[in-house]
MISE-934913 format. One record per residue (C-alpha): residue number from 0; residue in three letters; x, y, z. Coordinates in steps of 0.2 Angstrom, whole numbers. Each point is the difference from the previous one (the first is absolute). Example, Ala and Ser with C-alpha at 12.3 -4.5 7.8 and 13.67 -1.06 7.14 Angstrom:
BEGIN
num	residu	X	Y	Z
0	ALA	62	-22	39 .
1	SER	6	17	-3 .
This chain:
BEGIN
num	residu	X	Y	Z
0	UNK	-100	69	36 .
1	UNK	-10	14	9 .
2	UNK	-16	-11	-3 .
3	UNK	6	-18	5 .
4	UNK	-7	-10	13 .
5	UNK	11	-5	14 .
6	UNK	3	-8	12 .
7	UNK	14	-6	15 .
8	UNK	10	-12	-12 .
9	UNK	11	-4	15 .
10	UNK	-17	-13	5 .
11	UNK	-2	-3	-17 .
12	UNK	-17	10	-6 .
13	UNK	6	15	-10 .
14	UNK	-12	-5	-14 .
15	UNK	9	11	-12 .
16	UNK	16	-10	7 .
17	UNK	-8	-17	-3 .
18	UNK	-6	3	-18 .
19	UNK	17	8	-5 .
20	UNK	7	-18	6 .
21	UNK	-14	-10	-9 .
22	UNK	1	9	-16 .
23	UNK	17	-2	0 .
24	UNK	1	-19	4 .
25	UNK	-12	-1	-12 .
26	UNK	9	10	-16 .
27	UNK	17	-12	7 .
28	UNK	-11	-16	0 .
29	UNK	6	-4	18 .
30	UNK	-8	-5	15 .
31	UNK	0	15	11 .
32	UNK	13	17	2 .
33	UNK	5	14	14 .
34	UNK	0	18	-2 .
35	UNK	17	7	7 .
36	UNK	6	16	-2 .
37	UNK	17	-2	-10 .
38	UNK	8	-13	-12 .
39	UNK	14	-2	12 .
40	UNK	-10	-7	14 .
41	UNK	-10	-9	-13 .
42	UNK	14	-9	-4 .
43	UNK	6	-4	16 .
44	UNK	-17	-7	7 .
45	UNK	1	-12	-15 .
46	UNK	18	-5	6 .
47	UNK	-2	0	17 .
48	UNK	-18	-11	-3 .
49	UNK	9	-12	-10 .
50	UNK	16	-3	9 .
51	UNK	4	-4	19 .
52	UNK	14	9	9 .
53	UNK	18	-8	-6 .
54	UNK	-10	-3	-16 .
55	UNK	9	5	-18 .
56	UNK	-10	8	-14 .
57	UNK	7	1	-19 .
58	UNK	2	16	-9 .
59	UNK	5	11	-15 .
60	UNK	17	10	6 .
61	UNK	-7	14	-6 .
62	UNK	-18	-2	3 .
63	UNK	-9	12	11 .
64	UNK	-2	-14	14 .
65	UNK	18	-2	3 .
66	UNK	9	17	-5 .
67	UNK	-12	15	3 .
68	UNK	-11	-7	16 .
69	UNK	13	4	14 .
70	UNK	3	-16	4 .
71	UNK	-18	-3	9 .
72	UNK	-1	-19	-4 .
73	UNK	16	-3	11 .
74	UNK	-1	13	14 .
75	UNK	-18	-3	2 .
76	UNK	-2	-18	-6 .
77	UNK	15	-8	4 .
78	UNK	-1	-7	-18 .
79	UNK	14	-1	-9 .
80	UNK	2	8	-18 .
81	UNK	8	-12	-13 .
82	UNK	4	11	-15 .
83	UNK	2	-6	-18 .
84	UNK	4	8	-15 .
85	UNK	-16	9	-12 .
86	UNK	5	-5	-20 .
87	UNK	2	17	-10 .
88	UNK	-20	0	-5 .
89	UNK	-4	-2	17 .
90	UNK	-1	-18	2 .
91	UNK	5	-9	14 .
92	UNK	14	-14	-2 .
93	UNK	-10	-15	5 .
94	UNK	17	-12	-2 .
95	UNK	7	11	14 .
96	UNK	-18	2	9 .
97	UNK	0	-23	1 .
98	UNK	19	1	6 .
99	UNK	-3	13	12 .
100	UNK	-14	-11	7 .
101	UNK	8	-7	18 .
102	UNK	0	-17	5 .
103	UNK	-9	-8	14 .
104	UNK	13	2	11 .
105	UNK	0	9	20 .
106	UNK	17	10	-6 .
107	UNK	-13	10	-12 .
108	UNK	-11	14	-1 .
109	UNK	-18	-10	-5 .
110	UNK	-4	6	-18 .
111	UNK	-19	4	-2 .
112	UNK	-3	13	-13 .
113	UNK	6	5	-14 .
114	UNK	-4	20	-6 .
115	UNK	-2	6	-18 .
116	UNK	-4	20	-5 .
117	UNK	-11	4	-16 .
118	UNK	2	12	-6 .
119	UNK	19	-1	3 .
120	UNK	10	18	-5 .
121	UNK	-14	4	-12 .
122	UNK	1	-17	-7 .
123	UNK	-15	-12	-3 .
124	UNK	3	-16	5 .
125	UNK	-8	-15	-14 .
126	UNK	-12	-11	8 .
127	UNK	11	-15	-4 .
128	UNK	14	6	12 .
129	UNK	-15	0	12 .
130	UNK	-5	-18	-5 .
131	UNK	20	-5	-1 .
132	UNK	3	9	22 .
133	UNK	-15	-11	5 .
134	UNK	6	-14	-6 .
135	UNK	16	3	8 .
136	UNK	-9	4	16 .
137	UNK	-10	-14	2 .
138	UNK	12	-11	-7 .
139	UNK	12	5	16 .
140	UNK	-14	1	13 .
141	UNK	-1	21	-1 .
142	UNK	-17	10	1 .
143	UNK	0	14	-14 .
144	UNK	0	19	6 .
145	UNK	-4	15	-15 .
146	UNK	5	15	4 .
147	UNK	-12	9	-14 .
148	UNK	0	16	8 .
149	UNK	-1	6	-22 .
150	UNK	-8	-16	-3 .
151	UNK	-13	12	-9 .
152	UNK	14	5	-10 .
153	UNK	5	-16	-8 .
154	UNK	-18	-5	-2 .
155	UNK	-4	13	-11 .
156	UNK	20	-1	-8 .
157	UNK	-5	-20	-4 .
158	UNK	-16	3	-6 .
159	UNK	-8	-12	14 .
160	UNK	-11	0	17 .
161	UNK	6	4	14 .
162	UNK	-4	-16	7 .
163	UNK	10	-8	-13 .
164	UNK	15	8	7 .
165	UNK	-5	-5	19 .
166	UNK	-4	-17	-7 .
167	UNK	10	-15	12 .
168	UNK	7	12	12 .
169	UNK	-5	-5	20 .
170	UNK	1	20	3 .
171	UNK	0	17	-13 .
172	UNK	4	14	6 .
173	UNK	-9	15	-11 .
174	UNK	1	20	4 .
175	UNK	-13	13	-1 .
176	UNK	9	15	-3 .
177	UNK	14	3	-13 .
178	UNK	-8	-3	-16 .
179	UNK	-17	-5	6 .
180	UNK	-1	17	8 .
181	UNK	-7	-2	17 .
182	UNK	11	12	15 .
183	UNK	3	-18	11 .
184	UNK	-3	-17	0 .
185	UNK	6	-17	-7 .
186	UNK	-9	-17	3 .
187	UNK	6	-17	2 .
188	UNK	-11	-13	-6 .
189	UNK	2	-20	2 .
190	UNK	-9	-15	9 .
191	UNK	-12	2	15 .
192	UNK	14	-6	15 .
193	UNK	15	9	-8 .
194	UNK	-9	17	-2 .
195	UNK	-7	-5	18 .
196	UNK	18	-3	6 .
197	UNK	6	17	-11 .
198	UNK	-14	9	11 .
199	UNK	6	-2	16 .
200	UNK	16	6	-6 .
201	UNK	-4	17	-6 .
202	UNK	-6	3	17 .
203	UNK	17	-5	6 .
204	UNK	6	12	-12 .
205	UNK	-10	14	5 .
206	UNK	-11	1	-18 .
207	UNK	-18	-6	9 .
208	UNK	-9	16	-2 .
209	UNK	-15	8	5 .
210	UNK	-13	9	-10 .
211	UNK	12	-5	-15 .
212	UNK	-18	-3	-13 .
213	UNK	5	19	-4 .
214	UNK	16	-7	-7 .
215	UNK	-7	-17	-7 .
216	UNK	-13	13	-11 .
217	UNK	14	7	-10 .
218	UNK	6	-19	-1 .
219	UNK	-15	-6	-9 .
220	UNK	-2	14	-11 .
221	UNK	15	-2	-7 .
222	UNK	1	-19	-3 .
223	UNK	-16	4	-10 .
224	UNK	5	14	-10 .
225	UNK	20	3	-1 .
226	UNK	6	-18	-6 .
227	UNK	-3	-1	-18 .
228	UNK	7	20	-3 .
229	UNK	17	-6	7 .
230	UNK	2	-5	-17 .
231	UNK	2	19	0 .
232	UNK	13	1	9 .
233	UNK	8	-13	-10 .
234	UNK	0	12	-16 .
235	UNK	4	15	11 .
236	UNK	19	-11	5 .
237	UNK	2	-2	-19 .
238	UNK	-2	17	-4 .
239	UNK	12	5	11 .
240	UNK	11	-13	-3 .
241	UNK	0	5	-20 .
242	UNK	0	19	4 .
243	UNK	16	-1	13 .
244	UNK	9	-14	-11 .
245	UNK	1	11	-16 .
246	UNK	8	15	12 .
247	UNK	20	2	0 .
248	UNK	9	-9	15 .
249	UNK	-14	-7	6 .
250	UNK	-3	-18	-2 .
251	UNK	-13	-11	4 .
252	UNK	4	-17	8 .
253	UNK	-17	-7	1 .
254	UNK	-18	1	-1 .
255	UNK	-14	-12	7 .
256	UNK	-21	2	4 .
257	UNK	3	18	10 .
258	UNK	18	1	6 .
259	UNK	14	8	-12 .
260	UNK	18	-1	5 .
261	UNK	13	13	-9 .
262	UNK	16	5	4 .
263	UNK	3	19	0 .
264	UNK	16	9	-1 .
265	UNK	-1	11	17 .
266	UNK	-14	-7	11 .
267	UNK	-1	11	14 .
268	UNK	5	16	-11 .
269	UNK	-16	-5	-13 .
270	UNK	-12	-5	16 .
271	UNK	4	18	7 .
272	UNK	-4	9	-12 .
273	UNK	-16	-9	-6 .
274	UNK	-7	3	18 .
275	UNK	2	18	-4 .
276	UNK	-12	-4	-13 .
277	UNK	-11	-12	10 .
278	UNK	5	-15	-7 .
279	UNK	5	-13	15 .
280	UNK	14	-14	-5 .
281	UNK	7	-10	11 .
282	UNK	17	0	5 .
283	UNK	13	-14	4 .
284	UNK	11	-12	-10 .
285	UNK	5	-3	-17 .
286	UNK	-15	-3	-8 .
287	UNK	-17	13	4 .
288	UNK	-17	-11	1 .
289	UNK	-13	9	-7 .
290	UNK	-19	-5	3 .
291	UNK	-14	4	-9 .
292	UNK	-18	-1	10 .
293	UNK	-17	8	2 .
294	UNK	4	18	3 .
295	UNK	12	1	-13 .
296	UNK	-9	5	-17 .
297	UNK	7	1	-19 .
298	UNK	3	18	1 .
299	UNK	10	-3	14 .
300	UNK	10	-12	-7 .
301	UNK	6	11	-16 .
302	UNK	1	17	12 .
303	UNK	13	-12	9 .
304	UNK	10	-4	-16 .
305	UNK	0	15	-5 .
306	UNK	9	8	17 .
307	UNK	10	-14	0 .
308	UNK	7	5	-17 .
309	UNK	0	16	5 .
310	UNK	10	1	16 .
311	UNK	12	-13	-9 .
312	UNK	4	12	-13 .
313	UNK	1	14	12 .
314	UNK	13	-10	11 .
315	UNK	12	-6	-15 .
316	UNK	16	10	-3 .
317	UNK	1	12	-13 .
318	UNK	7	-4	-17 .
């Protein structure tokens, strides 16, 4: 990062910029891509590329596009959100996903797009519910949007490319941090006119940025080096996922790629006294999503069962 080349990406010639956007196209087999600083607003320039205002795009009522993007398709697109239900293992229910498509008709929003996430909770979505979406997609007259912000994730979980995965979608949406590593960045990649289109829109949105090749660096080192040792990660989950399981009271509701989801008898009590041993939860709900990623290594996964089991113990009421 301290060494890369830049530029003023704002007019387009951060050269370190530029070959982030290549390299990434290239790896996603699509025509072109745009650096921008977050998922989020990668995800909205994808929407607000493909769809006009008063426009409708189809999505997951959990997916992060709908339920965890503050609303930015509709305050600041005008789109409309049509949610449909997401299948237990992640998929979408394409029955739901035709009916929901609206008909040619001046009373209705004008549907455009239709959204999918992989990976999707931690889950990795087959290929073939890929293949089946497009189908439905074209079939209706819909462009195809993947929100693949752990696209890297699945890859590695299927055993494939990562083109593969980005395979017959108009835009992909990938992120450079999380697992990848990198402090900043996600991409959107797709053909020349919509990433075109998706460029003037992150300048709407604030996300055009200067000497940004400094970022862009830590981009490209990590889509050469990180992708292949999320499958890492991916053992790291399961370890924890078997070491928590076998502990009383706890109980592990599931485990996909990097994410483990376990139910835990006092939350807030557990997540407070782990902190006191530096061990950050998170907090909220039911269920605690735990992620494994980069920066968390083996050792840290077993000293995190074992305080686990120990502050469980210590909390539960004398015999």
């Amino acid at each position: 990062m301290a060494e890369a080349e830049v530029g003023d990406d704002v007019w387009g010639d951060d050269p370190t910029v530029a070959q982030l956007e290549q390299q990434t196209a290239l790896l996603l087999d699509k025509e072109a891509a745009v650096f921008v600083p977050s998922g989020t607003q990668s995800n909205l320039c994808a929407l607000m590329a493909h769809c006009q205002r008063g426009d409708e795009y189809i999505v997951g009522e959990s997916a992060h596009t709908y339920r965890y993007e503050a609303g930015g398709g509709a305050v600041l697109g005008s789109i409309q959100p049509q949610p449909v239900p997401i299948l237990p293992d992640g998929r979408l229910d394409l029955d739901r996903v035709a009916g929901a498509v609206k008909p040619k008709d001046h009373h209705f929003a004008q549907s455009r797009l239709l959204c999918l996430e992989n990976t999707h909770d931690g889950k990795a979505l087959p290929l073939t519910h890929h293949e089946e979406a497009a189908a439905v997609a074209a079939a209706n007259g819909l462009a195809l949007h993947l929100d693949g912000a752990r696209l890297w994730n699945a890859a590695v979980a299927l055993g494939v490319e990562p083109r593969a995965v980005a395979a017959g979608f108009d835009t992909v949406s990938v992120c450079l941090s999380k697992g990848l590593g990198a402090p900043v960045g996600s991409v959107l990649v797709g053909s020349a006119p919509l990433i075109e289109r998706a460029r003037k829109w992150r300048k709407m949105l604030g996300g055009a940025m200067r000497q940004s090749g400094i970022l862009a660096a830590a981009g490209l080192y990590a889509i050469a080096h990180n992708i292949d040792r999320l499958a890492d990660d991916h053992a790291n989950a399961a370890r924890l996922a078997e070491g928590l399981d076998e502990l009383d009271g706890v109980s592990v509701q599931a485990r996909s790629t990097n994410m483990v989801f376990v139910r835990f008898p006092d939350p807030v009590a557990l997540a407070e006294a782990l902190a006191a041993d530096d061990v950050l939860i998170p907090v909220g709900g039911a269920l605690t999503r735990l992620v494994t990623h980069i920066d968390v290594t083996a050792d840290d996964i077993e000293t995190t069962i074992d305080l686990v089991a120990k502050h469980l113990l210590s909390a539960a009421p004398p015999m």
